[in-house]
C-alpha positions in Angstrom: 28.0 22.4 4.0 31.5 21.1 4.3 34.2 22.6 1.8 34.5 19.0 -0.3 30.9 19.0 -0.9 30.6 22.6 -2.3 33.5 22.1 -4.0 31.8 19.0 -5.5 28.4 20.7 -6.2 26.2 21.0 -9.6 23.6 23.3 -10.5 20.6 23.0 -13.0 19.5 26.5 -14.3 21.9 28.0 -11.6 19.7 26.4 -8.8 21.9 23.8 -6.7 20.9 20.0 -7.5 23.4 18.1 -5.2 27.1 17.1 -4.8 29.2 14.3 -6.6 31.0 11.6 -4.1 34.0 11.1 -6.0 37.2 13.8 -5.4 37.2 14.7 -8.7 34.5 16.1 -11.1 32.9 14.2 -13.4 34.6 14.9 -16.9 33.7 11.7 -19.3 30.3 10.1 -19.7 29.3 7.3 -17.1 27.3 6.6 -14.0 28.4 9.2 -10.9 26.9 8.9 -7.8 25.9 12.2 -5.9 24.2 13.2 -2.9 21.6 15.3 -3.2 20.1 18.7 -1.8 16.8 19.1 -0.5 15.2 21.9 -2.3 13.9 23.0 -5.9 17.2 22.3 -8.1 16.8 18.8 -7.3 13.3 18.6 -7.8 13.5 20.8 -10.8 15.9 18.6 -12.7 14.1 15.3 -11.5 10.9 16.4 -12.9 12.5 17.9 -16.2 14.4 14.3 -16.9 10.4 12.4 -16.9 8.6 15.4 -18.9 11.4 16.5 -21.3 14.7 13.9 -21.4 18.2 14.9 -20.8 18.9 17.8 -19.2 22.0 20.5 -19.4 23.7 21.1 -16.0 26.8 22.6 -15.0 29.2 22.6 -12.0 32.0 25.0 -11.2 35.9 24.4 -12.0 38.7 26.9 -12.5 36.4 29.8 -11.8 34.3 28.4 -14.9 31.1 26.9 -15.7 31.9 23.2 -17.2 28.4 22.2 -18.9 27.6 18.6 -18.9 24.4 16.4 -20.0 22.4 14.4 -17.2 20.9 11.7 -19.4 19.3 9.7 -16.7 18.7 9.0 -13.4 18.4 5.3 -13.0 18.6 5.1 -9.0 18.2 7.2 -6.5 21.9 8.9 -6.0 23.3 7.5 -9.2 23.5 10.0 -12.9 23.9 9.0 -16.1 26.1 11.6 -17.9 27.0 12.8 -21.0 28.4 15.7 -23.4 30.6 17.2 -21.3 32.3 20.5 -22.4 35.4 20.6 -23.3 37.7 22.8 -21.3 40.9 24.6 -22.2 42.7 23.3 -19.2 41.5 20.9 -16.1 
């Protein structure tokens, strides 16, 4: 895994789900693309989304967990997000 894309990494329940394209973190709601992992955290979340709704995920910044809402997943590689937590400094 290249330094960008763990850098760039999210987690649901602490399990890894993928990796957002942009350089920066998500931090606003809208449509992200990401790349995704092979493994349970992806399929975990995918299958939560259809049985339950939105789902609370998190990604690592400043040495923090910065929580955020995936909403939907309306294409394969694309999240729509939401409710992002509010940190003390970015």
């Amino acid at each position: 895994m290249r330094a960008d894309q763990k850098a760039n990494s999210f987690f649901f329940e602490d399990r890894p789900v993928g990796y957002f394209e942009d350089d920066q973190l998500p931090c606003s709601p809208g449509s992200y693309r990401y790349v995704p992992y092979r493994g349970p955290g992806h399929l975990q979340l995918q299958q939560a989304l259809v049985s339950q709704g939105p789902q609370r995920c998190h990604y690592i910044a400043k040495n923090a967990k910065r929580y955020f809402t995936v909403v939907a997943c309306p294409a394969h590689g694309l999240l729509e997000l939401a409710n992002f937590d509010v940190p003390d400094a970015f």
